[in-house]
N, C-alpha and C positions, 0 to 999 in steps of 0.2 A: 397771775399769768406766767412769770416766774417757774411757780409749781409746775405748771402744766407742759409746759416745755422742759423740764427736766424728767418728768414720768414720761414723753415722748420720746426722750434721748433716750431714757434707760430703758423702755421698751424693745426702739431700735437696737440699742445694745444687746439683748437678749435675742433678740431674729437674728443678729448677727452671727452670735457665736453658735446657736443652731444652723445657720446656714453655712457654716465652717467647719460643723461635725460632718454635715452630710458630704460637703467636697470631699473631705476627708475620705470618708466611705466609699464613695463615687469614683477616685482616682486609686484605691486602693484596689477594687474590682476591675479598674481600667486594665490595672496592668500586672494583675495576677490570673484570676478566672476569664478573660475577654482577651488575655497573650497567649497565641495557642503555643510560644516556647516555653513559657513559663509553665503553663499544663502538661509538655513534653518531657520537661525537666525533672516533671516531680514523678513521674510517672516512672522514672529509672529502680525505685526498690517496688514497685508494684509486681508480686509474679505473675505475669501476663503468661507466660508459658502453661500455668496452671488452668487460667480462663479458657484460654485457647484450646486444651488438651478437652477439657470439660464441653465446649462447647462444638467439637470436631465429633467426641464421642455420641452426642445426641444425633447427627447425622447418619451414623452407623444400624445400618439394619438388623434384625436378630440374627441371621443368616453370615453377620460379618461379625461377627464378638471374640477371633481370633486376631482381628485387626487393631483393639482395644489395646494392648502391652505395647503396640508400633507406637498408636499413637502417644502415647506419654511419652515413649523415647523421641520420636520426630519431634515432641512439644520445646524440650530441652533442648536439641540439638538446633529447632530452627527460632532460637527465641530471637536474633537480633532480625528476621522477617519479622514476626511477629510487632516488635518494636516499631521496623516500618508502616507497617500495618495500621498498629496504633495511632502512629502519628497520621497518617491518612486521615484517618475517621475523627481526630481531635480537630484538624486544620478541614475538614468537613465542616463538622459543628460549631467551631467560631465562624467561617462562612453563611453559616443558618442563623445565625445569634444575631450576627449584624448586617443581613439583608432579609428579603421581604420571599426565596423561594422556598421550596419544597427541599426536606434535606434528601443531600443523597452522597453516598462514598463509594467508590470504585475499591474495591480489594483484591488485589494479582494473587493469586494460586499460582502458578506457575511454578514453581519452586520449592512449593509442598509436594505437590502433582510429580516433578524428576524426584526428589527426595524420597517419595511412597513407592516410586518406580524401582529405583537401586537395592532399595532394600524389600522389596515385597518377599521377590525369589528366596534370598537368604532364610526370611522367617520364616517361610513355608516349609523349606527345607531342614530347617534348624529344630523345628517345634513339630516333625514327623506329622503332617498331617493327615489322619486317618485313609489311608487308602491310596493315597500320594504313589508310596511306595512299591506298591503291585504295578504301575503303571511303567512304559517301559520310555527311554532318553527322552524321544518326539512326542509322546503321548502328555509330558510332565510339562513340554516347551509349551503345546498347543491348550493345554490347561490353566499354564499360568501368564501364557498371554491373553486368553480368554478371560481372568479376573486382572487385568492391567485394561484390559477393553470396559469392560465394566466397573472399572473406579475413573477411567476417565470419563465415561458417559456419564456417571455421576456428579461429579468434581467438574465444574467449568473452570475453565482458563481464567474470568474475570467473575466475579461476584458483587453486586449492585445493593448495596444497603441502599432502601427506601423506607418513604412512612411507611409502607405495605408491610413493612419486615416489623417495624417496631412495634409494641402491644399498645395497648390504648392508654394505661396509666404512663407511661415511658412518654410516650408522644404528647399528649397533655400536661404533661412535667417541661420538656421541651417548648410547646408555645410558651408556657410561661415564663421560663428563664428567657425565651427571648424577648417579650414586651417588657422583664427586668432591665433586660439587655440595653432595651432602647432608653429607657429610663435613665439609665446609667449614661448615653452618649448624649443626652440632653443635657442632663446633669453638669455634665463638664465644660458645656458651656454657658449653660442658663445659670449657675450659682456662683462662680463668680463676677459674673453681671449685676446679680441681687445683692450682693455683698458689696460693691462697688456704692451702689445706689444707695444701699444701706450709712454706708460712711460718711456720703455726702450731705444725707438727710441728716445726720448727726451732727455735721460741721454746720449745716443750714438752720437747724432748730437751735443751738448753740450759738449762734448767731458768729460762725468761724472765729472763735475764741483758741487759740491754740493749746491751752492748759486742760481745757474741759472737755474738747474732743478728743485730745490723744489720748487722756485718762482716761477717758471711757471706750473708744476704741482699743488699746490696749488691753484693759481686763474682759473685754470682749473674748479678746484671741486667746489671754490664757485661760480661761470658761472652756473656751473650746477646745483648747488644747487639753486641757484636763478632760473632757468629755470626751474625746477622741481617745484619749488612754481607757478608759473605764468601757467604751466599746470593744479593744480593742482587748479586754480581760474575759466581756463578760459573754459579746458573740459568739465566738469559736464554741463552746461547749455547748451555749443553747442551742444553733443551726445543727450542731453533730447529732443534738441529740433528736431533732426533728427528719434525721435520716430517715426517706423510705424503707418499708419492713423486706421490702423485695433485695436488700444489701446485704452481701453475703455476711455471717458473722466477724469470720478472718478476714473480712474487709473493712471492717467497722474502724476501726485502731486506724489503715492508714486512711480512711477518710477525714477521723479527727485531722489526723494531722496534715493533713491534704489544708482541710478550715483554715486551720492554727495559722497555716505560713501566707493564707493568701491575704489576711490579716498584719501581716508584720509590715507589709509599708503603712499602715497606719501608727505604729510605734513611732515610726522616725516621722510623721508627718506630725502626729501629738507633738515632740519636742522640740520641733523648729515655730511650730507654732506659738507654745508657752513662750520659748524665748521671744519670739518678733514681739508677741502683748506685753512680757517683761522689760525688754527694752523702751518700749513705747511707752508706759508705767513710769520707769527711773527719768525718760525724757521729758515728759510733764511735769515734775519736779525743777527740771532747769530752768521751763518756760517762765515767763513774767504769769501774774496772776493776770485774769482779765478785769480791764479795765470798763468800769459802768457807762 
């Protein structure tokens, strides 16, 4: 009988320290990939000006391919928008992650829109536009007011990122990180609940012996704390390397490292952990032996 309640402790002892990796995990994504600051933060060496420039370009009609040199310069000059921007549509998508609507991010133009205004004139002017020239002061005004009339018909004042806008593998990517998502807010508080339970069961099939449970709770947490580290080696490169093919190449590097860092509260969680089963370990040692 004996036996069998020790293979029931150290069972529990094993759910445990599994259930102490996954906290681990669970609060490491709380509060790196699921903090839209902390997404904001890492986002600071990403060149966004470059995406943006890329991605203003594809709006460009054949008819505008003189507009193309603007935009790379407007891209640079207007990156801290851009950054705003960004952060928009970050603090969008944690909104989507952790509620049940449709995503959707408001993006202001407004300020590319006067930006494209100041300088249209200049480029037009600067870069002798075929024919420009024959035209005579009023002819060249009412011309190039006429293409400021036509980049603003174009160009809204607000832009509405919807499902509509995103492709179907992207949006499909999207639900899923969000029932991850959910997974993850359960998590945080269903598994120290399980854990709780777990310990008591251990004190209870132990029959609350004080030497035999703290020992085995103890090397419980250093288990997991060691397995929290060995996550925390071996994650990061495998999820990088499961990157979408749709990721730009020169993107690749900082999404490792995007991985890497969202991973690093599980480092300091690994070593508090070892220590708490360590101590708990040397304090078993102090306790009296249990008595039959």
């Amino acid at each position: 009988m004996n036996t069998v309640r020790i293979g029931i402790a150290a069972l529990c002892a094993v759910l445990l320290a599994v259930t102490m990796v996954l906290l681990g995990v669970a609060i490491s994504v709380s509060v790196t990939i699921l903090n839209p600051d902390f997404v904001v933060a890492e986002l600071d060496d990403v060149p966004v000006h470059t995406l943006f420039a890329e991605e203003a370009k594809k709006q460009v009609p054949p008819e505008g391919a003189f507009l193309l040199p603007l935009i790379d310069e407007a891209a640079e000059d207007l990156e801290l928008w851009e950054r705003e921007q960004i952060e928009v549509v970050v603090h969008a998508s944690e909104t989507y992650l952790k509620g049940d609507q449709a995503f959707s991010a408001t993006i202001s133009l407004e300020e590319p829109k006067r930006y494209l205004a100041e300088r249209l004139e200049e480029t037009l002017l600067d870069t002798g536009l075929p024919g420009l020239n024959t035209f005579n002061a009023q002819q060249q005004r009412m011309f190039l007011e006429q293409i400021q009339r036509e980049v603003d018909a174009r160009i809204p004042d607000r832009f509405e990122i919807t499902e509509a806008f995103i492709d179907a593998e992207t949006l499909a990517g999207m639900r899923a990180a969000r029932e991850y998502a959910g997974y993850v807010s359960m998590s945080l508080w269903l598994l120290p609940i399980i854990a709780l339970l777990l310990v008591l069961l251990i004190a209870w099939v132990r029959a609350w012996r004080g030497r035999p449970v703290t020992r085995l709770v103890g090397t419980a947490f250093v288990v997991a704390g060691i397995g929290s580290l060995i996550v925390r080696v071996v994650a990061p490169p495998a999820l990088a390397g499961m990157a979408p093919s749709g990721v730009p190449t020169e993107m690749r590097p900082v999404l490792a490292e995007f991985i890497s860092r969202c991973f690093e509260p599980l480092l300091v969680y690994g070593v508090v952990v070892i220590l708490v089963g360590a101590m708990l370990v040397l304090l078993s040692f102090r306790l009296r032996p249990a008595d039959a």
